[in-house]
gemmi code that builds the backbone of each chain (N, CA, C; Angstrom):
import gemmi

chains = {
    "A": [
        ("UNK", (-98.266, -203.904, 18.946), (-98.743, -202.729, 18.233), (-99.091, -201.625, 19.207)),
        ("UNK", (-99.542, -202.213, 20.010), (-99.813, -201.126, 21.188), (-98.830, -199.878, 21.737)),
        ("UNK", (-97.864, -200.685, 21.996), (-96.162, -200.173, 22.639), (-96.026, -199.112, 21.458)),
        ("UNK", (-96.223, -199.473, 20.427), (-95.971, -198.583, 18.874), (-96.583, -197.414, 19.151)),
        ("UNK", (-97.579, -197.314, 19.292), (-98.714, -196.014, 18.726), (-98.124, -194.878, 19.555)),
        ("UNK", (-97.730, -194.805, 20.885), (-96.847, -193.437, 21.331), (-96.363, -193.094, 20.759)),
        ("UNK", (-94.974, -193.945, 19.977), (-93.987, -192.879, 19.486), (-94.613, -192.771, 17.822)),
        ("UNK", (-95.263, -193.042, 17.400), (-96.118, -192.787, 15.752), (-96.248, -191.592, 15.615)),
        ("UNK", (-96.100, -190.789, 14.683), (-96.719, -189.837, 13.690), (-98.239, -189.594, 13.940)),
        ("UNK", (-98.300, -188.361, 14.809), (-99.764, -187.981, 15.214), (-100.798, -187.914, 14.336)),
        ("UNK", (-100.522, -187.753, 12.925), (-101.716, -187.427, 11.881), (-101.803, -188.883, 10.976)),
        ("UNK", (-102.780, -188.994, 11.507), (-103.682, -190.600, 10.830), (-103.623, -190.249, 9.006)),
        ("UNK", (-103.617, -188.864, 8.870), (-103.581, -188.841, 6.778), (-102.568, -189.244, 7.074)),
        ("UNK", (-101.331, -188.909, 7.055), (-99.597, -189.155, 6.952), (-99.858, -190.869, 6.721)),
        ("UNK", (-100.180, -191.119, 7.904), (-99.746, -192.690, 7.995), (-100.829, -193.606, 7.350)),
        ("UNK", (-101.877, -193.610, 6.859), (-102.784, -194.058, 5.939), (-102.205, -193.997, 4.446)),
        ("UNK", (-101.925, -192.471, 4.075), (-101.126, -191.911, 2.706), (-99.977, -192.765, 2.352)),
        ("UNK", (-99.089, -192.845, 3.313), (-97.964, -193.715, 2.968), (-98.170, -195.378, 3.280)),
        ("UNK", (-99.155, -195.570, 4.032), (-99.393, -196.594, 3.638), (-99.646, -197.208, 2.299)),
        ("UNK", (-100.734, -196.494, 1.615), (-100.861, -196.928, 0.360), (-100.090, -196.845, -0.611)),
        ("UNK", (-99.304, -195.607, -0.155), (-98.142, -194.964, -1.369), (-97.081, -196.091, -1.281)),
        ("UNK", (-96.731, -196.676, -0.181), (-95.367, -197.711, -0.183), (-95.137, -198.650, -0.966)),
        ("UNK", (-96.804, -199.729, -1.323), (-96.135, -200.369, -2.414), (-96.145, -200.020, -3.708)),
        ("UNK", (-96.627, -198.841, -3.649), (-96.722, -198.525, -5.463), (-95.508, -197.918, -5.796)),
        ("UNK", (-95.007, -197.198, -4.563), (-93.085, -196.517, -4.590), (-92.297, -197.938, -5.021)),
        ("UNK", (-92.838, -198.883, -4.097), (-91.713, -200.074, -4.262), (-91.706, -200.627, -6.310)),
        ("UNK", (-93.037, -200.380, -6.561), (-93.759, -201.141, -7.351), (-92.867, -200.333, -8.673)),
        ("UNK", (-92.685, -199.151, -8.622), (-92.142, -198.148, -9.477), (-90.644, -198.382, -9.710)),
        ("UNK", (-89.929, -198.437, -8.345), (-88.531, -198.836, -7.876), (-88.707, -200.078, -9.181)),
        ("UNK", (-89.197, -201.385, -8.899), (-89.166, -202.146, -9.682), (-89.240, -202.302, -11.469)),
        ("UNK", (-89.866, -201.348, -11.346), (-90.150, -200.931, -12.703), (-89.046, -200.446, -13.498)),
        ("UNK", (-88.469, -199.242, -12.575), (-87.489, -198.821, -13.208), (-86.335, -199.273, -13.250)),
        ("UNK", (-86.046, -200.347, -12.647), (-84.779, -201.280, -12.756), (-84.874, -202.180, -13.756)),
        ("UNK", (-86.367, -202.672, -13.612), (-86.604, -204.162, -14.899), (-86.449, -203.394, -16.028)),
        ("UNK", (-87.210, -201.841, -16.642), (-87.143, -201.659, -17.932), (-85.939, -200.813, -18.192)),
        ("UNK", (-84.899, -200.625, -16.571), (-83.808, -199.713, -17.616), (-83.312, -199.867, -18.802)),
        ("UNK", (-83.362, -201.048, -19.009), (-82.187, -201.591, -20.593), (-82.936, -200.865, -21.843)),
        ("UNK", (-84.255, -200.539, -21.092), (-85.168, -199.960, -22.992), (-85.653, -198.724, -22.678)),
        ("UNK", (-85.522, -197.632, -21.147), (-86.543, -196.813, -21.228), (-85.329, -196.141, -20.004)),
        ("UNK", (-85.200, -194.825, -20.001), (-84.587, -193.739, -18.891), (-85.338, -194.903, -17.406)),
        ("UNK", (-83.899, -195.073, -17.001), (-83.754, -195.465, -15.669), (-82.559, -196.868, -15.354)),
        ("UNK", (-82.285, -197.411, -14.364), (-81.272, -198.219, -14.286), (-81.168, -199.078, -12.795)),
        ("UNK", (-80.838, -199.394, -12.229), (-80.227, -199.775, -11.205), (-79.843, -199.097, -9.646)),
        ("UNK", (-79.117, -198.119, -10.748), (-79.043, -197.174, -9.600), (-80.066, -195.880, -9.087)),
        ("UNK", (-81.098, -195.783, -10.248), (-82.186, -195.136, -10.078), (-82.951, -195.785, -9.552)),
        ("UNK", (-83.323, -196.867, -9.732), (-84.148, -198.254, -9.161), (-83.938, -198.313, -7.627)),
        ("UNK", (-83.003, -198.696, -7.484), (-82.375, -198.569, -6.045), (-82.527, -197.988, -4.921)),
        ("UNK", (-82.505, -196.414, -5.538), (-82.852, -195.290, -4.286), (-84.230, -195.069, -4.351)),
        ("UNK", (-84.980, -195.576, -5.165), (-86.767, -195.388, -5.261), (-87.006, -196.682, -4.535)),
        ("UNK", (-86.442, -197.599, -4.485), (-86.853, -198.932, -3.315), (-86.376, -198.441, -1.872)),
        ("UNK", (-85.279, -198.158, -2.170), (-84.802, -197.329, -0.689), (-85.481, -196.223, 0.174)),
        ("UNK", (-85.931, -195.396, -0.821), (-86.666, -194.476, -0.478), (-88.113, -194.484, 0.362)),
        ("UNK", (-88.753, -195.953, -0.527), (-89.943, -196.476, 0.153), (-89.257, -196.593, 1.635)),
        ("UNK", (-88.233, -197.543, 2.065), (-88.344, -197.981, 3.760), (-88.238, -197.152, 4.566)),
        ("UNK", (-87.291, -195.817, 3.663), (-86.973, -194.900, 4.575), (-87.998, -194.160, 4.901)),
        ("UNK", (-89.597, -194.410, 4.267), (-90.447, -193.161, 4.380), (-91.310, -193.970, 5.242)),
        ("UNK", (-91.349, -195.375, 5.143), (-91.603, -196.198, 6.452), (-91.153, -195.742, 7.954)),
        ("UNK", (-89.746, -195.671, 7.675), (-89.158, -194.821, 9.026), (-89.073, -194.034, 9.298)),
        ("UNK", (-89.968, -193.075, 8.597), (-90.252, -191.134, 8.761), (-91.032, -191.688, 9.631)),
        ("UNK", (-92.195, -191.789, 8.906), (-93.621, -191.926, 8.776), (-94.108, -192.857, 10.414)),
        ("UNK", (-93.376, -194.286, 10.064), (-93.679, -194.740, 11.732), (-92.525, -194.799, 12.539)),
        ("UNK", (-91.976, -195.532, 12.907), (-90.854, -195.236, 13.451), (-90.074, -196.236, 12.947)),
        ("UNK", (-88.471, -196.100, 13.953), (-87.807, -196.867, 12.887), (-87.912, -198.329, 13.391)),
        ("UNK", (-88.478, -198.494, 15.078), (-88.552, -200.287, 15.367), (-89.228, -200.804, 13.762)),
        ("UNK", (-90.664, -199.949, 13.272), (-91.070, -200.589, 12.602), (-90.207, -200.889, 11.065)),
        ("UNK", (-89.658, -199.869, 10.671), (-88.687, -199.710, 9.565), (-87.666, -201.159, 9.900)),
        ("UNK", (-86.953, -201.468, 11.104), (-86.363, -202.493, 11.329), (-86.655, -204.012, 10.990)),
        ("UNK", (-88.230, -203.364, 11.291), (-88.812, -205.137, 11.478), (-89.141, -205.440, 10.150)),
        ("UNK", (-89.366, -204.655, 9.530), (-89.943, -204.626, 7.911), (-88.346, -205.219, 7.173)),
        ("UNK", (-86.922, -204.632, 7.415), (-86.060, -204.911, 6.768), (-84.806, -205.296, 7.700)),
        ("UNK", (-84.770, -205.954, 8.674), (-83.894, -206.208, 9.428), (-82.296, -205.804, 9.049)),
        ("UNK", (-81.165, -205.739, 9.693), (-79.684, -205.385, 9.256), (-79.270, -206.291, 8.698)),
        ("UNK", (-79.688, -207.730, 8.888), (-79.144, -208.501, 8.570), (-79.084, -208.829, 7.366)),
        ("UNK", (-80.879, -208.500, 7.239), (-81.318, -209.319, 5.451), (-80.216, -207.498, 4.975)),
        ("UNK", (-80.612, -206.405, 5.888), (-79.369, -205.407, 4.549), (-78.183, -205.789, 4.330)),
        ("UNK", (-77.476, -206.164, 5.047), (-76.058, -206.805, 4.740), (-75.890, -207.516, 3.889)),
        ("UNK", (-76.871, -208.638, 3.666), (-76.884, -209.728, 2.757), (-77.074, -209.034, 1.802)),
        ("UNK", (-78.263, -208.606, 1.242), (-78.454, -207.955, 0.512), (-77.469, -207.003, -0.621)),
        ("UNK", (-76.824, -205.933, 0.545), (-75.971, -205.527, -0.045), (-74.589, -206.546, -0.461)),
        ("UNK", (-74.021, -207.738, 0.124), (-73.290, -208.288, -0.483), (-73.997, -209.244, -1.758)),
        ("UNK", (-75.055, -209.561, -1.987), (-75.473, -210.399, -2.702), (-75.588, -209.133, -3.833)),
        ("UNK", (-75.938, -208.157, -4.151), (-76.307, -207.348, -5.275), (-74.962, -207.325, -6.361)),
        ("UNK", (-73.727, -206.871, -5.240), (-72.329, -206.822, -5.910), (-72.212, -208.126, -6.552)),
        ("UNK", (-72.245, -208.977, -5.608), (-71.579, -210.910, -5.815), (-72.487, -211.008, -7.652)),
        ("UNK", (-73.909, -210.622, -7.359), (-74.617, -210.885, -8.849), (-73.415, -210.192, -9.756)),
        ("UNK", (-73.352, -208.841, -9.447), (-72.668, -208.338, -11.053), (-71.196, -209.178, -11.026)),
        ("UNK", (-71.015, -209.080, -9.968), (-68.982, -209.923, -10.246), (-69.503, -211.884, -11.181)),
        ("UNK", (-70.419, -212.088, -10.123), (-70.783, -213.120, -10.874), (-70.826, -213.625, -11.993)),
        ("UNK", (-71.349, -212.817, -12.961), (-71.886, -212.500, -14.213), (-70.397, -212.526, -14.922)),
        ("UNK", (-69.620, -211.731, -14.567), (-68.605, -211.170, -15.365), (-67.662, -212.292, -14.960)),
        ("UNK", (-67.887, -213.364, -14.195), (-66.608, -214.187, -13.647), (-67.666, -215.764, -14.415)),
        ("UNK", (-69.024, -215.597, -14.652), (-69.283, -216.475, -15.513), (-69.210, -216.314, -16.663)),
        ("UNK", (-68.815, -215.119, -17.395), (-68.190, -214.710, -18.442), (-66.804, -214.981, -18.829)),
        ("UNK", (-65.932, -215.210, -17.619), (-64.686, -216.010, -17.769), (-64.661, -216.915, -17.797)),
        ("UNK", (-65.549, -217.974, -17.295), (-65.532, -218.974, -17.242), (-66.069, -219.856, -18.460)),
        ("UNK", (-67.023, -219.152, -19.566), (-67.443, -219.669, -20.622), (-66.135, -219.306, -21.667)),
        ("UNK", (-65.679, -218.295, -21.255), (-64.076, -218.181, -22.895), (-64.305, -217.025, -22.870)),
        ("UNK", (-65.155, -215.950, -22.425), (-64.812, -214.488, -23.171), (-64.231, -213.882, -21.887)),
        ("UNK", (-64.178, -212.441, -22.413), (-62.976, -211.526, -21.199), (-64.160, -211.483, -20.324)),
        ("UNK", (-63.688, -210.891, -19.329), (-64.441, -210.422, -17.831), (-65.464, -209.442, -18.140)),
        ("UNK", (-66.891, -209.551, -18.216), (-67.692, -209.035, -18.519), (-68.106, -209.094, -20.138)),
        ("UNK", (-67.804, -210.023, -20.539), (-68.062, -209.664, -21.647), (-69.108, -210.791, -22.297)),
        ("UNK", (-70.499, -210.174, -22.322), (-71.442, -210.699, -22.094), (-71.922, -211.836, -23.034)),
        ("UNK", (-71.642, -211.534, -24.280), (-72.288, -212.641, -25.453), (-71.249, -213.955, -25.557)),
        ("UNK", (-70.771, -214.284, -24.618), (-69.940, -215.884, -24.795), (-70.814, -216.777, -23.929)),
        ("UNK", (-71.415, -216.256, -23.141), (-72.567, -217.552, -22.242), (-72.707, -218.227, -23.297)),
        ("UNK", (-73.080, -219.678, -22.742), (-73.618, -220.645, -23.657), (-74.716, -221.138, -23.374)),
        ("UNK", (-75.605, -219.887, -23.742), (-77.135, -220.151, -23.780), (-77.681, -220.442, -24.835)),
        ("UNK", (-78.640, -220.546, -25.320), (-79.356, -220.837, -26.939), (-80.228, -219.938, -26.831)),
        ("UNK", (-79.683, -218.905, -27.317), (-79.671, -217.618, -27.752), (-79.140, -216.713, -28.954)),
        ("UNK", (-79.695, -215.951, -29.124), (-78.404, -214.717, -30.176), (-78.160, -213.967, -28.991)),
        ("UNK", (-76.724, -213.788, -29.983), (-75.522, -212.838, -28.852), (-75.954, -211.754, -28.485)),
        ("UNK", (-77.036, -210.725, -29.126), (-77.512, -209.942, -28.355), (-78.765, -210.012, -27.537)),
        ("UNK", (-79.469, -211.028, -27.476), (-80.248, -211.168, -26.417), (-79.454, -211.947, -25.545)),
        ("UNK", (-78.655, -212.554, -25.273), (-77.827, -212.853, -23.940), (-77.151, -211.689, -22.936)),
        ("UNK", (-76.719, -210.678, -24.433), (-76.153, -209.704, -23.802), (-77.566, -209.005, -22.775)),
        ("UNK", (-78.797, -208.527, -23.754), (-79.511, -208.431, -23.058), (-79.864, -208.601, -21.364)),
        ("UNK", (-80.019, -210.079, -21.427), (-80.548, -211.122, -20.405), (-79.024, -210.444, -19.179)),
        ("UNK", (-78.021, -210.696, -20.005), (-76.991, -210.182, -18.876), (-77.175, -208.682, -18.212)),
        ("UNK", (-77.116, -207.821, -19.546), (-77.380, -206.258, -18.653), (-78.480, -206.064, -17.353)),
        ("UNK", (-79.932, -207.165, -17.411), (-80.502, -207.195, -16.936), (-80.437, -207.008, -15.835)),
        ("UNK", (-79.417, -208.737, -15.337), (-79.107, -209.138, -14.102), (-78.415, -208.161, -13.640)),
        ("UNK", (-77.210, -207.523, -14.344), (-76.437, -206.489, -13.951), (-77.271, -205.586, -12.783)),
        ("UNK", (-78.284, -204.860, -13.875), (-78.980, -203.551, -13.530), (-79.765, -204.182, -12.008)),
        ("UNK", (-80.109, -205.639, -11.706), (-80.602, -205.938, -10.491), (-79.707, -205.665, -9.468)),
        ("UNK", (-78.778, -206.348, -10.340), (-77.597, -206.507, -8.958), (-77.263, -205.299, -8.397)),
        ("UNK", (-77.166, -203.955, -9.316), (-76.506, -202.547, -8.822), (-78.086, -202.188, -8.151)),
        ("UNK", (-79.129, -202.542, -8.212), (-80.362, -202.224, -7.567), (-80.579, -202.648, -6.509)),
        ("UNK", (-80.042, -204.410, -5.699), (-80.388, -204.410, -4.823), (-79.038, -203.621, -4.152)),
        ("UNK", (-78.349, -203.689, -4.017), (-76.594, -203.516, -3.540), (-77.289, -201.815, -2.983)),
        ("UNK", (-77.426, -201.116, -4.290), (-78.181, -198.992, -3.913), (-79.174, -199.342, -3.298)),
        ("UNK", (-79.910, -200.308, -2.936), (-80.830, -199.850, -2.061), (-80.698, -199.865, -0.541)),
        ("UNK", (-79.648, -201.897, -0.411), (-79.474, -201.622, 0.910), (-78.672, -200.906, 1.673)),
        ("UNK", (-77.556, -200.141, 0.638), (-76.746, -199.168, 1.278), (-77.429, -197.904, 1.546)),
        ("UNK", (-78.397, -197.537, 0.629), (-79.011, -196.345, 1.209), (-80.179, -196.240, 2.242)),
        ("UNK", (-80.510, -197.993, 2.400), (-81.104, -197.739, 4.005), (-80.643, -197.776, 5.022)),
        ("UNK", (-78.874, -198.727, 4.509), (-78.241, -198.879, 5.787), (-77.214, -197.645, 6.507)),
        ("UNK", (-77.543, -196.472, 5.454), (-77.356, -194.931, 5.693), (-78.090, -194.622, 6.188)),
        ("UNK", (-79.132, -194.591, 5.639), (-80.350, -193.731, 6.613), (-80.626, -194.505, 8.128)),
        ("UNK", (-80.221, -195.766, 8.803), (-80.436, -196.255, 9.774), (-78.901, -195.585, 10.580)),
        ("UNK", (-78.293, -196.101, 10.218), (-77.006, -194.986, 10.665), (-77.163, -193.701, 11.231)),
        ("UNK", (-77.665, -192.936, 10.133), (-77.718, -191.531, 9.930), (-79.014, -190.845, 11.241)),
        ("UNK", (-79.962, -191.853, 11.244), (-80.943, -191.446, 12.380), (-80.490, -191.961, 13.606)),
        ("UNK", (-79.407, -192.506, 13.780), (-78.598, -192.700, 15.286), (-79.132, -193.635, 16.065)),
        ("UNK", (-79.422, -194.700, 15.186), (-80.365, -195.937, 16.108), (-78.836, -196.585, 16.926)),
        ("UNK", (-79.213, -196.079, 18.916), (-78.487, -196.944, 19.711), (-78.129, -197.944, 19.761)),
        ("UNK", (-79.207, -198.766, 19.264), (-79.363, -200.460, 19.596), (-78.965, -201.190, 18.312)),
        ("UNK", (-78.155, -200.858, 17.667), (-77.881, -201.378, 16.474), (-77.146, -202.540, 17.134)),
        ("UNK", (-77.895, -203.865, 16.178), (-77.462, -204.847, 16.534), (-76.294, -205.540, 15.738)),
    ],
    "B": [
        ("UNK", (-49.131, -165.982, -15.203), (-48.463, -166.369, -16.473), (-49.359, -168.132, -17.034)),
        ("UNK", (-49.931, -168.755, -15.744), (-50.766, -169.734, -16.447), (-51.872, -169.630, -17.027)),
        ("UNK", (-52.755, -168.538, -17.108), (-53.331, -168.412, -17.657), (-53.457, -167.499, -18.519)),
        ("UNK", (-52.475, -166.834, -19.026), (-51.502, -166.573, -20.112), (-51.632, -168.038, -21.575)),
        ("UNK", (-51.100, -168.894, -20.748), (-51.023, -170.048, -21.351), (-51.819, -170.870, -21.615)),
        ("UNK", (-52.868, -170.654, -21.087), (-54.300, -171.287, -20.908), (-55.138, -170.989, -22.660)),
        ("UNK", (-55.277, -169.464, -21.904), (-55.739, -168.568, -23.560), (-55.106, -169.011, -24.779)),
        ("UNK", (-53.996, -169.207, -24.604), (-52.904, -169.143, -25.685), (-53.305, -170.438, -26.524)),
        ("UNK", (-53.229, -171.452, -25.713), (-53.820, -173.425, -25.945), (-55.082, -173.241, -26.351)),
        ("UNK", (-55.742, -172.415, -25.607), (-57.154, -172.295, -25.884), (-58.065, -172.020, -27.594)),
        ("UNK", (-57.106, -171.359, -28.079), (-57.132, -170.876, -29.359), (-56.948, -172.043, -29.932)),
        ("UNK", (-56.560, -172.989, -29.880), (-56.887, -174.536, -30.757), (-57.310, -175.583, -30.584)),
        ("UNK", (-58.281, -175.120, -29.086), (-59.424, -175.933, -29.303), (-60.126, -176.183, -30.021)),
        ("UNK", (-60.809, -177.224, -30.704), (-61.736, -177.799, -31.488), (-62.922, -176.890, -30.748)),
        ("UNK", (-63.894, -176.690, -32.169), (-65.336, -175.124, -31.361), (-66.415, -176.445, -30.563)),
        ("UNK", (-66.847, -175.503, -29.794), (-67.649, -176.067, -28.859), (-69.025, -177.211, -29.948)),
        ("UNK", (-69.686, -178.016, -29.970), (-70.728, -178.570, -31.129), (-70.149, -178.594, -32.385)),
        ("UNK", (-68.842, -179.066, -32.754), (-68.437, -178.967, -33.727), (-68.680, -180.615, -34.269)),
        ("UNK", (-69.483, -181.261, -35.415), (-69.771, -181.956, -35.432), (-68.143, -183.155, -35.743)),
        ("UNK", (-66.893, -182.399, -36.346), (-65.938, -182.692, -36.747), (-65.034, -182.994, -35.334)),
        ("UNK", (-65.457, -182.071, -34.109), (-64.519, -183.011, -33.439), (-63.979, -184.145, -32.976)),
        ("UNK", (-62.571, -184.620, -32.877), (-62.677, -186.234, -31.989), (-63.471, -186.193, -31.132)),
        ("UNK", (-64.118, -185.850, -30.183), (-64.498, -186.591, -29.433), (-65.870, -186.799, -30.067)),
        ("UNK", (-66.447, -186.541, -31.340), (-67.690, -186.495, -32.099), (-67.646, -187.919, -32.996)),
        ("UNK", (-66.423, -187.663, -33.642), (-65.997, -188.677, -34.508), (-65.111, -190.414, -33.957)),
        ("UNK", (-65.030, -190.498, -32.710), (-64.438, -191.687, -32.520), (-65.289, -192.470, -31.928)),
        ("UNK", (-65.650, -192.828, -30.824), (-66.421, -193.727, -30.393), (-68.068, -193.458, -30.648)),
        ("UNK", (-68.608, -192.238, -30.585), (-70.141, -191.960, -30.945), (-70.859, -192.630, -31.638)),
        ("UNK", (-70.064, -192.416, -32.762), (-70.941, -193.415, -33.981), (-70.887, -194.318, -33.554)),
        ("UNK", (-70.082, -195.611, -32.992), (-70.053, -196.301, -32.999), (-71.335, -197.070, -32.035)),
        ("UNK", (-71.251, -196.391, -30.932), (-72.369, -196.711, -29.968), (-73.291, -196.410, -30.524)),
        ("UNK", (-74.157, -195.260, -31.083), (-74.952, -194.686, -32.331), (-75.795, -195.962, -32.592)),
        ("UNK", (-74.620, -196.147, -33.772), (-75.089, -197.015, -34.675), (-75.024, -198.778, -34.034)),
        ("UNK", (-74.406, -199.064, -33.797), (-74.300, -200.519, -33.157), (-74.667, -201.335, -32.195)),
        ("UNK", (-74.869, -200.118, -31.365), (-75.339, -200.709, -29.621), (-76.609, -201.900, -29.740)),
        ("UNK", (-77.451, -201.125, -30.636), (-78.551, -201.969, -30.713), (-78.454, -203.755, -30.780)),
        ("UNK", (-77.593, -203.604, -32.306), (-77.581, -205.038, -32.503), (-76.170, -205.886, -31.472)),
        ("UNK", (-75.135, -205.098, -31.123), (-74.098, -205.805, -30.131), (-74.907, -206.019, -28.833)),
        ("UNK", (-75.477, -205.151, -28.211), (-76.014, -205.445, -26.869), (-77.155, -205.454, -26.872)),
        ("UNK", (-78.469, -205.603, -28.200), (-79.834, -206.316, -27.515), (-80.744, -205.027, -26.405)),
        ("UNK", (-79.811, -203.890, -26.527), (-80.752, -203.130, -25.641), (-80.994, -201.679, -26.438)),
        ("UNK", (-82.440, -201.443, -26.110), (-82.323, -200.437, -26.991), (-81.955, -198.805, -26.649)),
        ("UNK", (-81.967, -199.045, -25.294), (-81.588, -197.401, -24.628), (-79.795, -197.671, -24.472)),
        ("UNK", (-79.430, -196.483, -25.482), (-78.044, -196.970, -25.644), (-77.659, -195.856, -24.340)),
        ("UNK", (-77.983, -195.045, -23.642), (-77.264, -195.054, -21.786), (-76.432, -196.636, -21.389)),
        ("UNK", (-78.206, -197.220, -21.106), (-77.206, -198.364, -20.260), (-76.812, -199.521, -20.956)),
        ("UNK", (-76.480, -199.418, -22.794), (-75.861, -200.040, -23.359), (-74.423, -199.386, -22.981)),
        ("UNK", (-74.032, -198.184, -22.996), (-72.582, -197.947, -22.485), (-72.175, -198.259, -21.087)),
        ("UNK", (-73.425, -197.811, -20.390), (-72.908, -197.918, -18.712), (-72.694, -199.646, -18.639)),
        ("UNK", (-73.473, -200.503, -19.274), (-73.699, -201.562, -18.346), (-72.377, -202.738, -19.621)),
        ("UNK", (-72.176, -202.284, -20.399), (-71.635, -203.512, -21.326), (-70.304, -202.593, -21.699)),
        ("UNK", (-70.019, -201.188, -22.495), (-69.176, -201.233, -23.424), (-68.265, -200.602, -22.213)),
        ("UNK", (-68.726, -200.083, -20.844), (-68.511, -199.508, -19.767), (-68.597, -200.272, -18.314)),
        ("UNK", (-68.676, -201.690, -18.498), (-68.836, -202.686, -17.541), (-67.930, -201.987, -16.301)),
        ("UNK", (-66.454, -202.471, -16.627), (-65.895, -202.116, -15.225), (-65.984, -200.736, -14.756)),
        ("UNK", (-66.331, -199.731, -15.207), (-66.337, -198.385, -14.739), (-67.830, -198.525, -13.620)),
        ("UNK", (-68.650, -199.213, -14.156), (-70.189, -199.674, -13.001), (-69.700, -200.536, -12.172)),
        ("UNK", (-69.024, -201.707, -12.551), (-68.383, -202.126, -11.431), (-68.100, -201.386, -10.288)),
        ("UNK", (-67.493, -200.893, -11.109), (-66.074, -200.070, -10.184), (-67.519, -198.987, -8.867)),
        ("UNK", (-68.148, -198.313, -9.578), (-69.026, -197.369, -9.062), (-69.755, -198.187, -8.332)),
        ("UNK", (-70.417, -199.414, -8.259), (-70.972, -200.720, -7.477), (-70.261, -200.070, -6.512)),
        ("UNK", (-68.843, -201.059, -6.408), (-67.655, -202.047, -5.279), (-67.354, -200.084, -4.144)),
        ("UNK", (-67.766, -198.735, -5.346), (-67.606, -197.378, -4.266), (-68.964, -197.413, -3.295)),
        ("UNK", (-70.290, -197.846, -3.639), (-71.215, -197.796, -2.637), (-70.706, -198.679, -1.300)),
        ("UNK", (-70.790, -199.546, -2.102), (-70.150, -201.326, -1.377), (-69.586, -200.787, -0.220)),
        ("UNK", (-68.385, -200.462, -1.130), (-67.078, -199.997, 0.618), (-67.489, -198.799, 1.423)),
        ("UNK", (-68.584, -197.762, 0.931), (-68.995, -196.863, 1.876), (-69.902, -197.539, 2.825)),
        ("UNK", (-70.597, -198.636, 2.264), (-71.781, -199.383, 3.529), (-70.733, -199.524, 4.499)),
        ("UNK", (-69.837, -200.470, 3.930), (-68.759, -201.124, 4.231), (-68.039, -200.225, 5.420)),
        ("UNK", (-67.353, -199.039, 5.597), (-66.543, -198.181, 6.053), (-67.843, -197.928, 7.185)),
        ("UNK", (-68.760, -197.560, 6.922), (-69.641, -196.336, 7.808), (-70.127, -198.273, 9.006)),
        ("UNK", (-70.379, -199.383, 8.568), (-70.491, -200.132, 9.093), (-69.568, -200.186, 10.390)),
        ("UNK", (-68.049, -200.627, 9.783), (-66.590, -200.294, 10.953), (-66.645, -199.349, 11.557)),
        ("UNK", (-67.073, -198.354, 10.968), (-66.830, -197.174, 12.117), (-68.081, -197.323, 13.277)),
        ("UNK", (-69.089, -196.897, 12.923), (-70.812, -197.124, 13.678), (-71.127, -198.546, 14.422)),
        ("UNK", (-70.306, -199.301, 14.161), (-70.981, -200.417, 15.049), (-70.355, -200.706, 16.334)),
        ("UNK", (-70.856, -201.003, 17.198), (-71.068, -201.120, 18.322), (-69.822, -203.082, 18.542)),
        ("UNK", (-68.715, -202.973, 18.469), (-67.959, -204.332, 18.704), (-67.573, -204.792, 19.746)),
        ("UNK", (-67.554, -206.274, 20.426), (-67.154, -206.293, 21.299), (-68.145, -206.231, 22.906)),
        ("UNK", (-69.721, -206.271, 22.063), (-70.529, -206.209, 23.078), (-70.886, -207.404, 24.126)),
    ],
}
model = gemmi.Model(1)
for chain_id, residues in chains.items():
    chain = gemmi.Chain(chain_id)
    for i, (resn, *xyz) in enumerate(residues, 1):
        res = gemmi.Residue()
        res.name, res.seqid = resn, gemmi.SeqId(i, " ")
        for name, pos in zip(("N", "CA", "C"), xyz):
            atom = gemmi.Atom()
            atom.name, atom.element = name, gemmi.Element(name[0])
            atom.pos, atom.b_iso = gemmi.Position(*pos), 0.0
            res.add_atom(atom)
        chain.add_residue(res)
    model.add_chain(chain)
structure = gemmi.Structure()
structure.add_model(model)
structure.setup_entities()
């Protein structure tokens, strides 16, 4: 922590402020992905409000710390695991008898529109995590980190 | 002379808010009225984006995807 505090953001409000503000940004991000299916918002709105939190991590302190908080690696995964969910979905949709994406053939014990439901859900996660780690793994790009591992 | 021809086509366009046009009368209602009980969700947005419009989100997914994807190949450091 020590090594840190040189290159930090000189004003103690800044970095206190966003301290507190980060998980309630994240907390919102979440929000608006879980209730897109019933209320203005989605996935891809979800996404860049989770994204937005790390990146203000990496205004705010720098980006070692932005790194350590979300490593490249877990973004990579990340971003392939968000897509893999929605293809998933739609390729376990082939696999129960209906077309590719086509949500009410799962064989859950359910009605067909709360499966569909339960499916849009996962959807709207999957396009949420996928927008978020691409838009941090822009903004890590975009601020010209040398040492990209 | 194309936009000659423009004006000319233009004159049978269907009026702008015309409740009678196709594009008023074919699929609208349908999402309208149905979304609810076919897809279980009640904000019919991401009843179109996410179900009656699946592969078009796909599709908009797999465009972030390959930009991580592209800016990755180019920016990284290979071969270290």
């Amino acid at each position: 922590m020590k090594k840190t505090t040189k290159k930090q953001t000189e004003s103690i409000v800044i970095r206190t402020m966003s301290r507190i503000m980060i998980p309630f940004i994240q907390l919102f991000g979440l929000y608006v992905i879980i209730h897109g299916e019933a209320s203005p918002g989605g996935g891809f709105q979800g996404g860049v409000i989770l994204g937005t939190s790390i990146i203000l991590l990496a205004i705010v302190f720098d980006l070692r710390e932005a790194e350590r908080r979300m490593p490249w690696k877990v973004i990579t995964a990340f971003m392939c695991v968000g897509l893999l969910i929605y293809s998933g979905i739609g390729l376990l949709d082939l696999l129960s008898g209906g077309a590719y994406l086509e949500y009410t053939k799962l064989p859950l014990p359910l009605p067909a529109h709360e499966i569909s439901a339960l499916s849009i859900l996962f959807v709207e996660i999957g396009i949420g995590i996928t927008v978020m780690a691409v838009i941090i793994l822009l903004f890590y790009y975009l601020v010209g980190d040398q040492n990209a591992s | 002379m194309v936009g000659i021809i423009f004006f000319y086509v233009a004159e049978d366009m269907p009026d702008l808010g015309d409740p009678n046009n196709p594009t008023n009368i074919h699929v609208s209602p349908r999402y309208i009225e149905k979304s609810m009980e076919e897809t279980g969700t009640p904000n019919m947005v991401t009843a179109v984006l996410a179900s009656y419009r699946g592969y078009d989100t796909l599709g908009e997914t797999t465009v972030i995807f390959t930009a991580a994807m592209a800016a990755i190949l180019l920016f990284q450091k290979w071969g270290k």
